[in-house]
C-alpha positions in Angstrom: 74.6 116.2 86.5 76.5 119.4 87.8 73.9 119.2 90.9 74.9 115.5 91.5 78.3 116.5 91.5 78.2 119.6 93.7 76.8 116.9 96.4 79.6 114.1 96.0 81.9 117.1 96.5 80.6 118.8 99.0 80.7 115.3 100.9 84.0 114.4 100.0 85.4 117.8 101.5 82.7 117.1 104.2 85.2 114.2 105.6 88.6 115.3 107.3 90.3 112.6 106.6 92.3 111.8 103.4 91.8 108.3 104.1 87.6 108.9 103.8 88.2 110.7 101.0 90.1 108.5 98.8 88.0 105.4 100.0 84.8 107.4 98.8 86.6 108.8 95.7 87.7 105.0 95.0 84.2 103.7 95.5 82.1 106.1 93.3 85.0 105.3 90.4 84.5 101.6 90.9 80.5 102.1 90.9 81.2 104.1 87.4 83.3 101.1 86.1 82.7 97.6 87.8 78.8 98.1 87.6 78.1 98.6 84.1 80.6 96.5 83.3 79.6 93.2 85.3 76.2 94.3 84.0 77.4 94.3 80.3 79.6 91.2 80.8 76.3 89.2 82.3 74.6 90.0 79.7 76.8 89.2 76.6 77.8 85.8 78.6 73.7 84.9 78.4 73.8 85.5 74.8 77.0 84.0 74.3 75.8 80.9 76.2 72.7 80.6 74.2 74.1 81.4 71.0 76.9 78.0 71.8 74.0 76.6 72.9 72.3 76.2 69.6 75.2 75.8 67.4 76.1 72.6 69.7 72.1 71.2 69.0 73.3 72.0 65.7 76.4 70.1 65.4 74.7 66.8 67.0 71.9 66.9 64.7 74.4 67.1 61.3 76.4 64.2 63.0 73.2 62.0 63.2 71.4 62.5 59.8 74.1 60.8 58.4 73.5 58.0 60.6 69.8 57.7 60.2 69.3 58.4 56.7 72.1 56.3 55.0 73.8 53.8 57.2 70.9 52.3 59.1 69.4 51.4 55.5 72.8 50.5 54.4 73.3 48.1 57.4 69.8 46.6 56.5 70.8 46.1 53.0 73.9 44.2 53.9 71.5 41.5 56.1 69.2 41.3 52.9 71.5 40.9 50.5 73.4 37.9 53.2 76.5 39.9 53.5 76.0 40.3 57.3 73.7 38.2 59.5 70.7 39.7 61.5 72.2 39.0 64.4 75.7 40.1 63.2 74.4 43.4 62.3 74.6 47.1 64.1 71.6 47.8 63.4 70.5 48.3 66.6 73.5 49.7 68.4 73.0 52.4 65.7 69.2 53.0 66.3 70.1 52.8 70.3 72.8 55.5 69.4 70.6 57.8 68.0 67.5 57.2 70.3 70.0 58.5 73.5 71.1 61.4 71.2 67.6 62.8 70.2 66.5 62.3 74.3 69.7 64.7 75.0 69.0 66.8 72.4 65.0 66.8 73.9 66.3 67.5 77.4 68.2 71.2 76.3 65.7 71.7 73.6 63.8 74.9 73.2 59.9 74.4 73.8 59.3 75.9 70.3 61.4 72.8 68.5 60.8 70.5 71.2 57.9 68.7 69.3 59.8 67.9 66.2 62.4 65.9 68.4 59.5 64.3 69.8 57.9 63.1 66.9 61.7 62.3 65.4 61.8 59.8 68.4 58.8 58.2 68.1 59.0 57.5 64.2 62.5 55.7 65.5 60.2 53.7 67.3 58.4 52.9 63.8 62.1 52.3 62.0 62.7 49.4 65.2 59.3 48.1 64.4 59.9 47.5 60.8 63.5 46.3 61.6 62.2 43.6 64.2 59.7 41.9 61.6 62.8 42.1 59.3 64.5 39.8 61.4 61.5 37.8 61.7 61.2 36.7 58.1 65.4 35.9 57.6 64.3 33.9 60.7 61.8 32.1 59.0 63.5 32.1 56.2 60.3 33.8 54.5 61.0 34.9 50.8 63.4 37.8 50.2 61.1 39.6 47.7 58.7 40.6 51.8 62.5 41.3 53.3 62.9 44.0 50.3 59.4 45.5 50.6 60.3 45.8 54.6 63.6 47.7 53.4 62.2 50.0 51.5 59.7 50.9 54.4 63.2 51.4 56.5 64.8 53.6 53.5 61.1 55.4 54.0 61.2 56.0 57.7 65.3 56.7 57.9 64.6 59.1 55.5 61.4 60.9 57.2 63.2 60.9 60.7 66.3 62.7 59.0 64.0 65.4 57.3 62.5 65.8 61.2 65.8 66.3 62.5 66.9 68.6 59.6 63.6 70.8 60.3 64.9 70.9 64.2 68.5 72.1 62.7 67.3 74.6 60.6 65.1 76.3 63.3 67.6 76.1 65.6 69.5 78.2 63.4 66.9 80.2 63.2 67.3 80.8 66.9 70.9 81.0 66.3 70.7 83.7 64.0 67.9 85.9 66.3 70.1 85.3 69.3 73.1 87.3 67.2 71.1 89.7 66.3 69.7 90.5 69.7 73.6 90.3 70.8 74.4 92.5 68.6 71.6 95.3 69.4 72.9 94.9 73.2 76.2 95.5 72.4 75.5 98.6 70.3 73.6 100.2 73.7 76.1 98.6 75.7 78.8 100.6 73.8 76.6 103.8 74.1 76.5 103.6 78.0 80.1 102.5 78.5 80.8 105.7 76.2 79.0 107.7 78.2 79.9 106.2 81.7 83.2 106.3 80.6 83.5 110.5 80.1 81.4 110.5 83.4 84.5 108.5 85.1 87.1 111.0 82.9 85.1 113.8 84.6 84.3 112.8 88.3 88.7 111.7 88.4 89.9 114.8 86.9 87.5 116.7 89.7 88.9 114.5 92.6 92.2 114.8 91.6 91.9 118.4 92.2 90.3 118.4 95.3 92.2 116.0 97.0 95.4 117.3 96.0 94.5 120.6 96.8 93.2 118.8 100.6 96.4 117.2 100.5 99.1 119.4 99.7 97.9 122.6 101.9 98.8 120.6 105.2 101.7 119.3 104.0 103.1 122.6 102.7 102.6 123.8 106.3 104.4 120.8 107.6 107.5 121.7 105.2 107.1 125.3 106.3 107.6 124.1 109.8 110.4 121.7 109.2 112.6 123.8 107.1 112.7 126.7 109.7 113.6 123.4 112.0 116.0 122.8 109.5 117.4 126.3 109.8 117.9 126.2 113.6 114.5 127.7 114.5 113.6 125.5 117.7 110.7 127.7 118.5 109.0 126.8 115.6 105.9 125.4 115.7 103.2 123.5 113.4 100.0 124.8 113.4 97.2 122.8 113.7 95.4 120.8 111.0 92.0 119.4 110.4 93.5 116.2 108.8 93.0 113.4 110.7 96.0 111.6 109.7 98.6 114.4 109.3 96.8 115.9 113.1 99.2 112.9 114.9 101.9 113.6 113.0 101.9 117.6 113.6 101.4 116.8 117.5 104.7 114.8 117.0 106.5 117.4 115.5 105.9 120.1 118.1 106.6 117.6 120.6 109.9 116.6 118.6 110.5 120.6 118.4 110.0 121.1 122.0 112.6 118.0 122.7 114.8 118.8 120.4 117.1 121.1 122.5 117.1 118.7 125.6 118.3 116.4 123.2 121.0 118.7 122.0 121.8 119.2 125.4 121.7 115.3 126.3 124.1 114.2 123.5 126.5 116.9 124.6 126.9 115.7 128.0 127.2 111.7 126.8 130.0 112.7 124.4 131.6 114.6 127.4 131.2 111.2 129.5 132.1 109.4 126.5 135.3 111.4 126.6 136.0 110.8 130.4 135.2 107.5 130.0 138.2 107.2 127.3 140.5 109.1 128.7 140.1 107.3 132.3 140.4 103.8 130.4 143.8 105.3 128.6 145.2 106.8 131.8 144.9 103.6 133.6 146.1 101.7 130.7 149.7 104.5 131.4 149.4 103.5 135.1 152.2 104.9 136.7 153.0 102.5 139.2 152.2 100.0 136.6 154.9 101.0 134.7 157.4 101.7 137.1 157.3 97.8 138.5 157.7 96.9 135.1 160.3 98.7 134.4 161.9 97.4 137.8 161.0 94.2 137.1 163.2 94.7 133.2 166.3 95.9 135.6 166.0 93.2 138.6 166.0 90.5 135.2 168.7 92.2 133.3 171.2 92.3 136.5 170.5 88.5 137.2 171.2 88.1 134.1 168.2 86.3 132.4 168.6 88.4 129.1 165.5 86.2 127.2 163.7 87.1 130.4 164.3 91.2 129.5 163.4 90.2 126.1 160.1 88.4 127.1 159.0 91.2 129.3 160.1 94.3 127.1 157.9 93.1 124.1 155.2 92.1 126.6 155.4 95.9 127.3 155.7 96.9 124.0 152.6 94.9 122.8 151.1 96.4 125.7 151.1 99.9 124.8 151.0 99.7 121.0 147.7 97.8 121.3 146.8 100.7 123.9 147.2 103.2 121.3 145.7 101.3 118.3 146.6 104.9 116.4 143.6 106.4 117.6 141.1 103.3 116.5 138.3 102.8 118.9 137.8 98.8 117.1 140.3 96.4 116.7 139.9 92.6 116.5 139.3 90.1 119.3 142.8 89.0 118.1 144.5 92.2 118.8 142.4 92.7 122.0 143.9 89.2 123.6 147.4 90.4 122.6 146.8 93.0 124.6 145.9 91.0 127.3 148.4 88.1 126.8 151.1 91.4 127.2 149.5 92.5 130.5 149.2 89.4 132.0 152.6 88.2 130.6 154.0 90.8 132.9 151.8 90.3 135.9 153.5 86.6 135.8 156.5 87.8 135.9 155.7 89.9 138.9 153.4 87.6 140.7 155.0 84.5 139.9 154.1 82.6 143.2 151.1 83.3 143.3 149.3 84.4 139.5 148.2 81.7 136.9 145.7 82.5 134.0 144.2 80.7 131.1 143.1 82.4 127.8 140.4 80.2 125.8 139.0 82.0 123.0 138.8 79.9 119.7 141.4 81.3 117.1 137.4 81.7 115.0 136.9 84.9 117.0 139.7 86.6 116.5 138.2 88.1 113.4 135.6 89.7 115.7 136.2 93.4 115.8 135.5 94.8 119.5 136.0 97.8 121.2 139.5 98.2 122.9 140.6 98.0 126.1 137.7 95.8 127.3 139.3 92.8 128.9 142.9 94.7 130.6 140.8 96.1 133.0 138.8 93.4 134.2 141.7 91.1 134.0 143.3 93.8 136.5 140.0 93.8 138.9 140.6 90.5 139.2 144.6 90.1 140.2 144.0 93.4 143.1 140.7 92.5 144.2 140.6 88.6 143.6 143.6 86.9 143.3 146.3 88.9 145.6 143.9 88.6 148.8 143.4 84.8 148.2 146.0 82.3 150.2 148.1 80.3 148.0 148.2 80.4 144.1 145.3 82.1 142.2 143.9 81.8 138.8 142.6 83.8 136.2 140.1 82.3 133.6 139.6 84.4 130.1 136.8 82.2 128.0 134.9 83.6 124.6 132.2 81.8 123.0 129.3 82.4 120.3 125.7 82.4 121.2 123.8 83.1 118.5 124.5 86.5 117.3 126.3 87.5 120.4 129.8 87.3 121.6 130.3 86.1 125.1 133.3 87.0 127.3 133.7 85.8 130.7 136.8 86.9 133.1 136.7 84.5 136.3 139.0 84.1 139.3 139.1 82.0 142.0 140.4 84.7 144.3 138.5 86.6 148.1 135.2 87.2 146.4 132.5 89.5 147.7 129.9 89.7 150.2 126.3 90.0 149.0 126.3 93.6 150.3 130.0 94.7 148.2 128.3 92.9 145.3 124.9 94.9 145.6 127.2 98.1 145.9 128.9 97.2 143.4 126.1 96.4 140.9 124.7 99.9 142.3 127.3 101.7 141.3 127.7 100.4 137.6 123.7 101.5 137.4 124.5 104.7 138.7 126.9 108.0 137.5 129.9 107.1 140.2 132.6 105.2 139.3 134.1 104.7 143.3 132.0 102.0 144.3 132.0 99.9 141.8 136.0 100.6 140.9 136.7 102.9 138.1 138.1 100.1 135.9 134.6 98.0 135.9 133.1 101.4 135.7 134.9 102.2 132.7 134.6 99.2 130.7 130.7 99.5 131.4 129.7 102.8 130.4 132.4 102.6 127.6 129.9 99.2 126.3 126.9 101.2 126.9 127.9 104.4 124.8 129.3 102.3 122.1 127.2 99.5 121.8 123.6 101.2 122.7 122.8 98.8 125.4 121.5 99.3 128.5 123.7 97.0 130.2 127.7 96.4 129.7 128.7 94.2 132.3 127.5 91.0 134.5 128.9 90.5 137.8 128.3 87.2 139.7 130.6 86.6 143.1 130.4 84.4 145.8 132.3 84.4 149.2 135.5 82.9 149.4 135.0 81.6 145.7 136.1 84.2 143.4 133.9 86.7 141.3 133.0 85.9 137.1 132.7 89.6 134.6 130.4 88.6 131.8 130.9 90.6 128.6 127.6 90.1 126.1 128.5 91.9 123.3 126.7 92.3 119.5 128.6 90.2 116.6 131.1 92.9 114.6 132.7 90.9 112.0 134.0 94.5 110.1 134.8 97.6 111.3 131.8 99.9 111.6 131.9 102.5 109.3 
């Protein structure tokens, strides 16, 4: 037995991976457990079977002695005595009951009893016999003292065929009782091996245990070795390298990751330094000098001609404006906020560009709840009036639009103004793919790389433009309904 065990060890250490090793470990503890005890179950069913098997035979024998030895006779009695008529009688559905019971009982029967059932059947034969010439002289109307004499032969052979089948019962328990007792002697050496296969199985697991744990837990102890000098700023750690098939992936990773780690450190220190750009361009052209100085010309031009609730209108325009600007240092605020921002802007840009400026803002009052980042729709909005609108002839328009697809909020900033060539809109679409800000305007610039950083998409902005017919910014942003965290 040690022998035997040496081996399965020395081929369970043979394998280098864990996965071998528990699939072998798993399949010699099932051999020590399923086998002997499909073996043992097989075995105690057969007995089981034949044991029910016999009691059955038994049961359908006591139900039909009754039957042959009393009422049969007792049914013939009735037709003597004139109670019943022959052909009123059940004689025979009785006898034809019993007949298809003793063939079943034949067709299952041991080969040992077999022969009693046999003759049982044929003496039946004898009882009909008897019965038919009964019937034969109440016919005839023969005297009753020959009908009696025939009944008593009937009493006779009812009798003889229910001592038959009580002989076939009585060595069928017989059987009964030699089947229990073999079931009970395989039991008692079933129990033995079971015993003994079970402290085999106790044995062989705690074994396993050991040396897979022990195969296990070296590798990994390296692996924590590694990471916790990771941990502790360490970058030129490295794993060493392990036999284990599925831990050897896993320490290529980890060097890999080791070796990666300080371009990444490196990497997310330059975005956050973009990120911060990016911010602080989108919040300096929100405070656009010029901007504010026309407005603020605007506010004296109105209050000297005298249209006080046109100063009114304006000032909290501009006021709206900048508050929403600020946001106290939030990065989110709700769609809601976001188009008062806009509704501020453009309020004033009205005022300005009266003759020529009209916009539309159609975002259903369901969005508002939506929380995006700020400052996304101003500066499109102000692409629009100095690129678009102000170098079309006549009166322009700008068209704000939200919608839900899906999971996704759409927003969509259109005018009808010059539009651009295929070549501006190629340089354009370059420069949003690219780190420079010029071509593509730093506004549009802003407001993509701003949706890229935040959101984690590779794309922030759409552009479509035509010639003549006015350019469309599409926003395709992921659903926020609460402030991240």
């Amino acid at each position: 037995m040690r022998g035997l065990m040496e081996r399965v060890f020395a081929r369970l250490h043979a394998g280098e991976s864990i996965s071998d090793q528990l699939r072998l470990s798993f399949m010699i503890l099932m051999g020590l457990l399923i086998v002997p005890a499909l073996v043992s179950l097989g075995m105690m069913m057969h007995y089981a079977q034949t044991y029910y098997g016999v009691v059955h035979q038994v049961e359908r024998v006591s139900s039909l002695k009754p039957l042959v030895q009393t009422q049969i006779a007792d049914e013939m009695w009735y037709v003597v005595a004139g109670h019943k008529s022959f052909d009123g009688g059940e004689q025979y559905q009785m006898i034809e009951h019993v007949n298809s019971e003793i063939d079943a009982l034949a067709s299952s029967a041991d080969p040992a009893n077999l022969k009693t059932l046999v003759v049982a059947r044929r003496t039946m034969d004898t009882l009909v016999n008897y019965i038919d010439r009964m019937g034969e002289l109440i016919r005839t109307e023969q005297p009753i003292a020959e009908s009696e004499a025939l009944l008593e032969e009937v009493r006779n052979v009812s009798s003889l065929v229910a001592d038959m089948l009580a002989e076939y019962a009585d060595a069928e328990i017989s059987a009964a009782a030699l089947a229990s007792d073999s079931l009970q002697a395989t039991l008692n050496v079933v129990l033995v091996i079971l015993l003994a296969l079970l402290a085999v199985t106790i044995l062989f697991a705690i074994l396993a245990q050991r040396s897979l744990a022990q195969a296990i837990h070296t590798p990994i102890a390296r692996l924590e070795k590694f990471a916790a000098a990771l941990a502790g700023g360490d970058l030129q750690a490295r794993a060493p390298e392990t036999p284990v098939t599925e831990l050897h992936e896993l320490t290529e990773s980890l060097n890999s990751m080791a070796g990666r780690l300080q371009d990444l450190i490196d990497e997310n220190r330059r975005e956050q330094e973009n990120l911060k750009k990016s911010e602080l361009r989108a919040l300096q052209a929100q405070i656009n000098p010029h901007f504010l100085y026309n407005t603020l010309d605007a506010i004296v031009w109105l209050a000297e001609a005298g249209q006080s609730r046109e100063v009114i209108h304006i000032t909290r325009a501009l006021s709206d404006f900048f508050r929403i600007s600020l946001s106290q240092g939030k990065d989110w605020i709700p769609l809601s906020e976001e188009i008062k921002h806009l509704t501020g802007y453009l309020t004033i840009q009205k005022i300005r560009y009266r003759d020529i400026l009209d916009y539309q803002i159609e975002i259903p009052e369901e969005l508002g709840s939506c929380q995006v980042l700020k400052l996304l729709l101003q500066p499109l909005v102000e692409n629009a009036i100095y690129h678009g609108v102000k170098h079309r002839r006549g009166r322009g328009l700008v068209r704000v639009t939200g919608r839900m697809e899906d999971s996704w909020l759409i927003l969509e900033v259109a005018d009808n103004g010059a539009g651009m060539t295929d070549e501006r809109l190629a340089q354009v679409r370059d420069g949003l793919s690219g780190d420079g800000g010029e071509s593509a305007g730093y506004g549009l610039f802003n407001v993509n790389k701003r949706i890229q950083l935040y959101y984690n998409q590779p794309q922030g902005v759409w552009i479509e433009s035509r010639m003549g017919e006015g350019t469309t910014v599409t926003l395709k942003l992921p659903v926020r309904s609460l402030p991240p965290a």
